[in-house]
C-alpha positions in Angstrom: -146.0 -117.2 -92.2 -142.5 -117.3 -91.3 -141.8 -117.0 -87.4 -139.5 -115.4 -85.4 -137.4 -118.1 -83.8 -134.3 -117.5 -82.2 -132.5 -119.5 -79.7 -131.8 -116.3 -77.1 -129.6 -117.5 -73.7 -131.1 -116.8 -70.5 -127.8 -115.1 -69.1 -126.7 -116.4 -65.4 -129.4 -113.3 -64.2 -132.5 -115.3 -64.8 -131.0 -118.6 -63.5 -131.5 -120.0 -59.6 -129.6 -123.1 -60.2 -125.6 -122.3 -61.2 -123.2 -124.7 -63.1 -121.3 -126.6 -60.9 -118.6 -124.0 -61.3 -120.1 -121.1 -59.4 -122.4 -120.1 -56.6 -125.2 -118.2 -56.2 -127.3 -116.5 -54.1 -130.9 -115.5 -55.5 -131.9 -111.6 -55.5 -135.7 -110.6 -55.9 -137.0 -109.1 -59.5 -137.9 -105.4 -60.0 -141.1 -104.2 -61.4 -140.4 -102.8 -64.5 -144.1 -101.3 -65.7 -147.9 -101.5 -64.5 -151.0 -100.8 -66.2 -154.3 -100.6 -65.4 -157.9 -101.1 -67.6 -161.1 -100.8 -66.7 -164.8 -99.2 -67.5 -167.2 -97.1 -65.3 -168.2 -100.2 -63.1 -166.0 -103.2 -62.3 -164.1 -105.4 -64.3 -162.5 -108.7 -62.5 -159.6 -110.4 -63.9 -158.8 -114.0 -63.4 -156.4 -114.7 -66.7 -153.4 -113.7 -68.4 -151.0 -115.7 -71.1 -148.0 -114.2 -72.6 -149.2 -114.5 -76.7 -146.4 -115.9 -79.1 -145.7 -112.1 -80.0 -144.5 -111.6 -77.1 -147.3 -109.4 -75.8 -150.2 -110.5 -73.2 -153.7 -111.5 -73.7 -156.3 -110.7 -70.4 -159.5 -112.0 -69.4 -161.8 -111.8 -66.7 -165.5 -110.1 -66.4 -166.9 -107.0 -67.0 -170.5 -105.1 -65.7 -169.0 -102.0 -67.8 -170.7 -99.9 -70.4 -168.4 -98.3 -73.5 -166.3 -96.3 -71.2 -162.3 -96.1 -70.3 -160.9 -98.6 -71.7 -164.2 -100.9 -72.6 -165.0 -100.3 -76.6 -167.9 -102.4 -76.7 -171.4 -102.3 -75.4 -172.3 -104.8 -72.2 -174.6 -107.6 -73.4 -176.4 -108.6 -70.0 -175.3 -108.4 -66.3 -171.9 -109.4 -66.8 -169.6 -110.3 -69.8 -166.5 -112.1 -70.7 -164.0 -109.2 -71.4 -160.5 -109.7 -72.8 -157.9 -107.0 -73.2 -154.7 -107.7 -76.2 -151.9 -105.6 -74.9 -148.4 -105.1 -76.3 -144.7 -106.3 -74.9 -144.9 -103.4 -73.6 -148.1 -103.1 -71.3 -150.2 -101.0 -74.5 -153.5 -101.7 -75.4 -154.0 -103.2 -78.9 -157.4 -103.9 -78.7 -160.3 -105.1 -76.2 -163.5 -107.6 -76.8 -166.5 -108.0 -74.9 -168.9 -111.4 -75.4 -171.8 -112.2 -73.5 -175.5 -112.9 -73.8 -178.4 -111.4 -71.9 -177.8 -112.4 -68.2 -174.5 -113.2 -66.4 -171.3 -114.1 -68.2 -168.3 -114.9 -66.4 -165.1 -115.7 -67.4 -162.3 -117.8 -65.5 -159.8 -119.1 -68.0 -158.4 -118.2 -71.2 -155.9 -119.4 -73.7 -153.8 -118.8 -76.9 -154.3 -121.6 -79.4 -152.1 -123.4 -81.6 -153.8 -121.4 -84.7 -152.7 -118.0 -83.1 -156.2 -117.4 -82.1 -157.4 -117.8 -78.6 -160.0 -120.6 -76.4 -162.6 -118.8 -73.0 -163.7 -120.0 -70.6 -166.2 -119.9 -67.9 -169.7 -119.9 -66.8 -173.1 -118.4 -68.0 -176.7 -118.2 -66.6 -177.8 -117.1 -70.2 -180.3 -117.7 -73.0 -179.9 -117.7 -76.9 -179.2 -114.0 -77.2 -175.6 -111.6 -77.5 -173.2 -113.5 -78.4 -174.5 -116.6 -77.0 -176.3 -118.9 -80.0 -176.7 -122.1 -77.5 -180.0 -123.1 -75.0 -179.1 -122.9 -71.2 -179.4 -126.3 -69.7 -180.1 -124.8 -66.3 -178.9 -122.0 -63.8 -175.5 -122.0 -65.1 -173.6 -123.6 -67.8 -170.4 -124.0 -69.0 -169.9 -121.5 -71.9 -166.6 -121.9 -73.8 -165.6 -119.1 -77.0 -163.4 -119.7 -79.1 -161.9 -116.7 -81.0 -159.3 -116.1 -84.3 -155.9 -114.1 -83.4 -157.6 -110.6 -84.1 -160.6 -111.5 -81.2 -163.1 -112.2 -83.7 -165.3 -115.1 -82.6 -165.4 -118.4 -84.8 -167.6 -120.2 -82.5 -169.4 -120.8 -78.8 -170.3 -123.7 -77.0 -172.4 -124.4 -74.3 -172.8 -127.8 -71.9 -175.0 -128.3 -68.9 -177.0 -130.2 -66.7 -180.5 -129.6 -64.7 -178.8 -127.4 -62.6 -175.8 -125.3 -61.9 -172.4 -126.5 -63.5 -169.4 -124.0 -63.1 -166.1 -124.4 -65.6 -163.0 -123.2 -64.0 -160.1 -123.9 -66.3 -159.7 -125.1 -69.9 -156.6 -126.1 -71.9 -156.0 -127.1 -75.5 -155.1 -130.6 -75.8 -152.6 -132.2 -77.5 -155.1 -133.4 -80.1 -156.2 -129.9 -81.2 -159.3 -130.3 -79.0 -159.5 -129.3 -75.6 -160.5 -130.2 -72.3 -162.5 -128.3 -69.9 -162.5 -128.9 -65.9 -165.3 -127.4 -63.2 -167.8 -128.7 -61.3 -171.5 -129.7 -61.1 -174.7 -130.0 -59.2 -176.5 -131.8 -61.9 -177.9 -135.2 -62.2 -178.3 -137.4 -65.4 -179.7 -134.0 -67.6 -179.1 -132.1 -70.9 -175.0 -132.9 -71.5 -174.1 -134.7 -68.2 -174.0 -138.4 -68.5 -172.9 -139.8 -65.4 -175.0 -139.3 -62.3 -173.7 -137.1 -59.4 -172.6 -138.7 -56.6 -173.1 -136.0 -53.6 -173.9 -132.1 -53.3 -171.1 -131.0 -56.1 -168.8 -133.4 -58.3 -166.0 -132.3 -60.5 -167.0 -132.0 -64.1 -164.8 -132.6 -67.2 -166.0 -132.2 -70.5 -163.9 -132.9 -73.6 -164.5 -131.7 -76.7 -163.1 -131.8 -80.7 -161.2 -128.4 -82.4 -164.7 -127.5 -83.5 -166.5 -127.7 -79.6 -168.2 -131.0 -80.3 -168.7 -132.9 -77.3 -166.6 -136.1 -77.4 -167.4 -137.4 -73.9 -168.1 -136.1 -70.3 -166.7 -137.3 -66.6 -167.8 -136.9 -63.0 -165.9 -137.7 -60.0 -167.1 -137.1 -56.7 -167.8 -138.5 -52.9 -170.6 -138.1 -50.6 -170.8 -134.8 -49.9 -169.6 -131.5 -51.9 -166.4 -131.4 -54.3 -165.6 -128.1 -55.8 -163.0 -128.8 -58.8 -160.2 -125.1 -59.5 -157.9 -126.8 -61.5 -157.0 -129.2 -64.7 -154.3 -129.9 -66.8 -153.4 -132.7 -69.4 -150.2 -134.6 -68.2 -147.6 -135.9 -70.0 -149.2 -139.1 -70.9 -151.9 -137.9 -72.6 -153.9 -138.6 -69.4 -155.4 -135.7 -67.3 -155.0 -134.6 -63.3 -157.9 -132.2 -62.3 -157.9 -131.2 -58.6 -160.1 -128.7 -56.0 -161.1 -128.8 -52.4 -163.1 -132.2 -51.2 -165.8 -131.9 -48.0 -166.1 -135.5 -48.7 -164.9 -138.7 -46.5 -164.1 -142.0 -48.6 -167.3 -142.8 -50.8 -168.0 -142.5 -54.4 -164.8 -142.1 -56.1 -162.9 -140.4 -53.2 -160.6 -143.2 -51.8 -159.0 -141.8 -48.7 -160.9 -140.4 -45.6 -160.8 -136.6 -45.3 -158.8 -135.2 -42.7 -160.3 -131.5 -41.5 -163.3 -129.7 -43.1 -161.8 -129.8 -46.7 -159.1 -131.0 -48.4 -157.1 -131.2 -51.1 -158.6 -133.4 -53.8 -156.8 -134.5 -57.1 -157.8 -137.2 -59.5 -155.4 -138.8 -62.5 -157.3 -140.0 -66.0 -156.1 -141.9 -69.2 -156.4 -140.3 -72.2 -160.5 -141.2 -72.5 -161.1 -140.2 -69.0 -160.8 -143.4 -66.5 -160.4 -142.6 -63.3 -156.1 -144.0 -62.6 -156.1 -143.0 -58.8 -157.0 -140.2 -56.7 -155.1 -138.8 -53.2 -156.2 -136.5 -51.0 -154.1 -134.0 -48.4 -155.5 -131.9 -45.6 -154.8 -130.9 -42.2 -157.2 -130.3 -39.2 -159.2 -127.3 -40.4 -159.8 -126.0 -44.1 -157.4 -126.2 -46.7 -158.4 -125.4 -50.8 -156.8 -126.2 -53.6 -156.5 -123.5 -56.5 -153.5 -124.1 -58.5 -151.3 -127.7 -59.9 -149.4 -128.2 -62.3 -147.1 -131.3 -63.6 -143.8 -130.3 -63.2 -140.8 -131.7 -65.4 -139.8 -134.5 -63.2 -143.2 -135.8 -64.1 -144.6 -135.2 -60.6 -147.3 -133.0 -59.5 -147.0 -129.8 -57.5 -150.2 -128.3 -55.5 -150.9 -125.3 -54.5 -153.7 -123.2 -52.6 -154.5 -121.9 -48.9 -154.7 -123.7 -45.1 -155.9 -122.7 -42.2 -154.8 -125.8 -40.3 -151.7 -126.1 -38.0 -149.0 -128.8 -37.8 -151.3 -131.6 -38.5 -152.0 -134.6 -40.5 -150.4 -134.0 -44.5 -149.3 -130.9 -43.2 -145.8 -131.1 -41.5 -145.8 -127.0 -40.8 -147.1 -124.6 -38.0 -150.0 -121.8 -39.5 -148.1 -118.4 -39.6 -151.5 -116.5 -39.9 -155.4 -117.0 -40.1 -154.7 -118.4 -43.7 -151.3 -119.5 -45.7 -150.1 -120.2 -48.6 -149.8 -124.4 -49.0 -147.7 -126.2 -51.3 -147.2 -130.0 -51.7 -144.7 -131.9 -53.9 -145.8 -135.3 -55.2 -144.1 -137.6 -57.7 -145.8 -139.4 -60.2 -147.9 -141.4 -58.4 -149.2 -139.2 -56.2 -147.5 -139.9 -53.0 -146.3 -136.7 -51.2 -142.5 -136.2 -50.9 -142.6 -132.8 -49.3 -145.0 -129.9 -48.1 -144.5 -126.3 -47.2 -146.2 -123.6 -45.3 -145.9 -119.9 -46.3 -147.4 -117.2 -44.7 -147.7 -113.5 -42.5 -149.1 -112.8 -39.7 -152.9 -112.5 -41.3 -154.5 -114.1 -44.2 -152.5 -114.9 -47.0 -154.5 -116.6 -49.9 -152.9 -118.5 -52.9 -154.3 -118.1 -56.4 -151.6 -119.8 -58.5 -148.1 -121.8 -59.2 -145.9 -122.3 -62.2 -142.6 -124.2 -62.3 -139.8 -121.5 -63.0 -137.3 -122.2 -65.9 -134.3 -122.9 -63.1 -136.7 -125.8 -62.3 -138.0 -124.1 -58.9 -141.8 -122.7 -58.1 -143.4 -119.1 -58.5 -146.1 -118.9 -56.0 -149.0 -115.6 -56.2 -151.5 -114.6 -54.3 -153.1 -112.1 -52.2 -152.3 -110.6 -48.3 -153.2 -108.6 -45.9 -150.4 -109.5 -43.9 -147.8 -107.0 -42.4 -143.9 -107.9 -42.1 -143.5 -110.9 -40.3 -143.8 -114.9 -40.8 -142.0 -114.9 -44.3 -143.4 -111.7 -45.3 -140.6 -109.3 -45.9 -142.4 -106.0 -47.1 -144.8 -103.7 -45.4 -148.7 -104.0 -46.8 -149.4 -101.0 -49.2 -153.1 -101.6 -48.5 -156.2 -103.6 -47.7 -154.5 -106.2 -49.8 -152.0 -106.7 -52.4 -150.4 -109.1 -54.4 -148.0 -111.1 -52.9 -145.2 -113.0 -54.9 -142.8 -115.9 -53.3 -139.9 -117.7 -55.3 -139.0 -121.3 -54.0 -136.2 -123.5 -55.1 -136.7 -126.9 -56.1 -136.9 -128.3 -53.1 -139.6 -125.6 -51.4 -136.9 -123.2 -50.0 -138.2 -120.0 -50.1 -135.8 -117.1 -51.9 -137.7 -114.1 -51.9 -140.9 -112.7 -51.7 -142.4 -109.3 -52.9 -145.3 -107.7 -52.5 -147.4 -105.1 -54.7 -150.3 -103.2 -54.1 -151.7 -99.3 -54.0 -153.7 -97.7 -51.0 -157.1 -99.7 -51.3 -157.6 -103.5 -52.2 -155.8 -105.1 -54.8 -156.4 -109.1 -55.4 -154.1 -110.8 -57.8 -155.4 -113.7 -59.8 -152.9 -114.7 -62.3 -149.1 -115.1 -62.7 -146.7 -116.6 -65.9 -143.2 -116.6 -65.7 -142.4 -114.3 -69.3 -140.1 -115.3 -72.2 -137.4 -112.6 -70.6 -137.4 -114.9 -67.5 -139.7 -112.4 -66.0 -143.3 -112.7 -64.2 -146.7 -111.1 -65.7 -149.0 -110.5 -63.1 -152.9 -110.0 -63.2 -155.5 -109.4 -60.9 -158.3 -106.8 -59.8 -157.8 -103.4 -57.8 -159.7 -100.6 -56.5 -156.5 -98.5 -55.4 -155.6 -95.1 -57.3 -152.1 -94.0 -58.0 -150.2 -95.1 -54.8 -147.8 -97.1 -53.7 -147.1 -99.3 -56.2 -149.6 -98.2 -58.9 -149.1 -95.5 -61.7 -152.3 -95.4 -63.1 -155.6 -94.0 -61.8 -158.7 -96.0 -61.6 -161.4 -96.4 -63.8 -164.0 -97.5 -62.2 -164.8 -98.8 -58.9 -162.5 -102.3 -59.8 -160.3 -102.2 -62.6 -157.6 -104.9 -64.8 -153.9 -104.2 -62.7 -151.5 -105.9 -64.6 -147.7 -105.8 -63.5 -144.6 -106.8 -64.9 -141.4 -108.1 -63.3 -137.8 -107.9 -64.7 -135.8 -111.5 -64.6 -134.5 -112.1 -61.3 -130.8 -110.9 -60.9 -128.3 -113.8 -59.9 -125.3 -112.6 -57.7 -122.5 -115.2 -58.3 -118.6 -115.8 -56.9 -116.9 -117.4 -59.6 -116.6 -116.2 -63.1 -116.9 -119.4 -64.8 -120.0 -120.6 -65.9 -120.7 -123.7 -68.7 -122.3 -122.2 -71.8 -125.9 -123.7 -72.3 -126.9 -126.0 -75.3 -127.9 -124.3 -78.1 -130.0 -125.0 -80.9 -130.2 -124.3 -84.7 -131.2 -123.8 -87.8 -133.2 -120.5 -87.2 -136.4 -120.6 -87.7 -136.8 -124.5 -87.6 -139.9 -125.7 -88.6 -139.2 -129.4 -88.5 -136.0 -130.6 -87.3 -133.9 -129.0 -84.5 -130.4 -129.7 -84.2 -128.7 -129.7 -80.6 -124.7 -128.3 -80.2 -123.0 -129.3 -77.2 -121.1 -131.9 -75.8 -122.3 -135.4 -76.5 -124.0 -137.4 -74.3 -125.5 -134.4 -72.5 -128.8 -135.1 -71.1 -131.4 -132.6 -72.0 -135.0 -131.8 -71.6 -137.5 -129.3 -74.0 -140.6 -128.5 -72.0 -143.3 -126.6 -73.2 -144.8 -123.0 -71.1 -146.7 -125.3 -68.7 -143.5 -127.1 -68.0 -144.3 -130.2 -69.2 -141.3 -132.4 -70.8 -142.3 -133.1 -74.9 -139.1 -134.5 -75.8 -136.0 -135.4 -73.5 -132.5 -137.8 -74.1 -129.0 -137.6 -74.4 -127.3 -135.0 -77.1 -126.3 -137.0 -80.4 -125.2 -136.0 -83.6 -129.2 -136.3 -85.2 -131.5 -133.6 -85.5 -135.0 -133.6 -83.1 -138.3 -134.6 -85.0 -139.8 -131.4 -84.1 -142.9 -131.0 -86.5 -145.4 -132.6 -84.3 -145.1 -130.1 -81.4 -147.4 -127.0 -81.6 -146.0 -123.8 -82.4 -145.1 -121.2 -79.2 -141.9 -121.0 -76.9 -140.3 -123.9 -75.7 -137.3 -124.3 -72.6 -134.4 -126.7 -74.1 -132.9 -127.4 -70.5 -129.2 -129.3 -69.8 -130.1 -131.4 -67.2 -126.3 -131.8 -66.5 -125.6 -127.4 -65.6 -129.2 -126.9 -64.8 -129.0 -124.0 -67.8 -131.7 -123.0 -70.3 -131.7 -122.0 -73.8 -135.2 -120.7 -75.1 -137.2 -121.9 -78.4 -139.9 -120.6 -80.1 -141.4 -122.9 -82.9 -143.5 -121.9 -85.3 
């Protein structure tokens, strides 16, 4: 099938960082449309991608009959629900999965084929759409599905006990890799032996859900992995919240009653290093990523004060906590963001002007670094930082009652998808009645606008031919250094501009950032 690929500018408006020749001074986004799906009962959302149409795929849980916007009967308790919408917020078509308890789903996935990988956890037999054993309370359960939502396959892996999967990503080998944690000893699919209460879990598995091999990691007491993603060298960094002191495979001492926890692996696995950051009092890791200087940045919620790893007073009861590492783990700067209440962060994503998008949920009024009034309960609450952890701007969303975001992903346009759950009818910022009692509230964001003081800006690189399926071919001037990063941010090819084409038939198709690391500017790339 012949793609779509165009090299489209980002103009100046979706940029942070201006050419040398002008200045700028960032200005928040604007919600351009919301929409809200849901059944009779409660659907909770924990995922959304941007799919290579340039529409959005959803996924999170259901305990929903056929009704609103549900099609499909419930299978047990709970089921995995996912929702295909258009560029445009409309509804293409929903599917429901589950077998005959509780089915729920925490991370989801387009694939490489078009199609699409879940994820999450299930406390069912052989029944639904389950076809695998439990090994105990709960399992991993992973789906994977062609482009249309048909399912292809389903896998399930488990110990004696209760093992909870969190977070999967497609690998570079057309497998993928799945990251949670586990109570379970030597049993069913788990291998190693646990080492205290909970261990992180990773399982990694062929493009058909065969199991290649499994890893634990873990201290003395109880460590609840959030969080994985394969780095740049093939390796993996999986992180979540430690209770544990030094022992077991947890090197450093913890410093309050949890930390932040992250372990590196080679490409089979091995354990490379592992650092841990905390302050005085509890602080949980939800979100990392590996950014494109080949660093790390972490992300989640602290209740500690000035103390320890963290160099910042609390604003509130709970605040948003971000660390910047470089590659080997060692922490070059921390920041604390927060209201006057609790503020709790769900997720991170490097931005294409090479700063942070930070969302989560508060139910704090103006004040601290909280610009905008509370709508209800709770809302979402969005915060733009630079490169260098300066905060831009911040915006919050919500309607009358309790809204919880989940999920954020910075949007071909060089806008921001948000996804989350919410109980609130139309008010404030919500057009769409409820449902249910919870329903889906998804939100989109126009780029941000760019206010600049000199007219002259440096035109971007660009790319051709259009479509390229193989080779790419860079214009601009020679010797420009340049970077193309994939949607998680991670660099997959990078150099200086020469008169050869770029090997490009290796990398999977989607949308790609082509970024002149001389101007700071971005071109976008979508490869088929």
């Amino acid at each position: 099938m012949r793609i779509l690929l165009s090299a489209l500018f980002l103009t100046a408006g979706c940029l942070l960082s201006a050419a040398p020749q002008a200045t700028a001074q960032a200005v928040a986004p604007t919600k351009q449309w919301d929409k809200t799906f849901g059944g009779s009962g409660i659907e909770y959302v924990d995922g959304i991608r941007q799919t290579s149409d340039g529409g959005y795929i959803i996924g999170g849980t259901s305990f929903s009959g056929i009704s609103g916007d549900k099609t499909q009967a419930s299978q047990g308790d709970s089921d995995y629900w996912i929702v295909k919408v258009d560029a445009s917020g409309t509804k293409q078509w929903d599917r429901s999965f589950g077998g005959t308890a509780q089915d729920i789903l925490y991370s989801l996935q387009q694939t490489s084929d078009g199609g699409y990988i879940l994820a999450g956890q299930s406390d069912s037999g052989i029944g639904g759409d389950k076809t695998q054993a439990s090994q105990g309370s709960f399992d991993y359960w992973v789906i994977k599905l062609d482009a249309s939502g048909t399912k292809q396959w389903d896998r399930s892996f488990g110990g004696n006990t209760s093992d909870y999967l969190y977070s999967v990503q497609q690998t570079t080998d057309g497998g993928y890799v799945l990251g949670g944690h586990s109570y379970s000893g030597v049993t069913g699919d788990k291998t190693q032996p646990n080492r205290g209460l909970a261990d992180y879990w990773i399982v990694k598995v062929d493009a058909s859900g065969t199991k290649q091999w499994d890893k634990t990691f873990g201290g003395s007491s109880e460590d609840l992995s959030s969080t994985l993603q394969q780095t740049s060298d093939g390796g993996y960094i999986i992180g979540g919240a430690s209770e544990s002191g030094s022992s077991g495979d947890k090197t450093q001492p913890r410093q309050g009653l949890s930390d932040y926890w992250i372990v590196k692996l080679d490409a089979s696995g091995s354990k490379q290093w592992d650092r841990s950051f905390g302050g005085s009092d509890d602080d949980y890791l939800q979100s990392l990523q590996q950014p494109s200087d080949g660093g790390y940045i972490l992300a989640g919620s602290s209740s500690s004060g000035s103390s320890t790893d963290k160099t910042q007073a609390s604003q509130g009861g709970v605040d948003y906590w971000v660390l910047k590492l470089d590659a080997s783990g060692a922490k070059q700067w921390d920041r604390t963001i927060g209201g006057s209440n609790n503020d709790v962060l769900n997720a991170i994503q490097q931005t294409s002007d090479g700063g942070y998008i930070l969302g989560g949920k508060s139910n704090s009024s103006i004040g601290g670094d909280k610009t905008q009034a509370s709508q209800g309960s709770r809302d979402y609450w969005l915060v733009k930082l630079s490169m260098n952890g300066t905060k831009l701007w911040d915006r919050t969303f919500g309607g009358n009652s309790e809204d919880a975001f989940e999920a954020l992903q910075q949007t071909s346009d060089g806008g921001y998808i948000l996804a989350g759950w919410s109980e609130s009818g139309i008010s404030g910022d919500k057009t769409q009645a409820s449902q249910g009692s919870f329903d889906c509230w998804i939100v989109k964001l126009s780029a941000a606008p760019l206010a600049t003081t000199a007219a002259t800006i440096s035109p971007a690189l660009s790319a051709y031919p259009n479509p390229a399926r193989t080779q790419l071919t860079l214009r601009g001037p020679l010797g420009t250094p340049y970077q193309l990063l994939n949607q998680l941010g991670q660099v997959m090819l990078s150099g200086k501009l020469t008169n050869q084409p770029l090997d490009v038939h290796s990398l999977p198709a989607g949308l790609y950032l082509l970024r002149d690391q001389t101007t700071g500017r971005i071109t976008q790339l979508v490869k088929e």
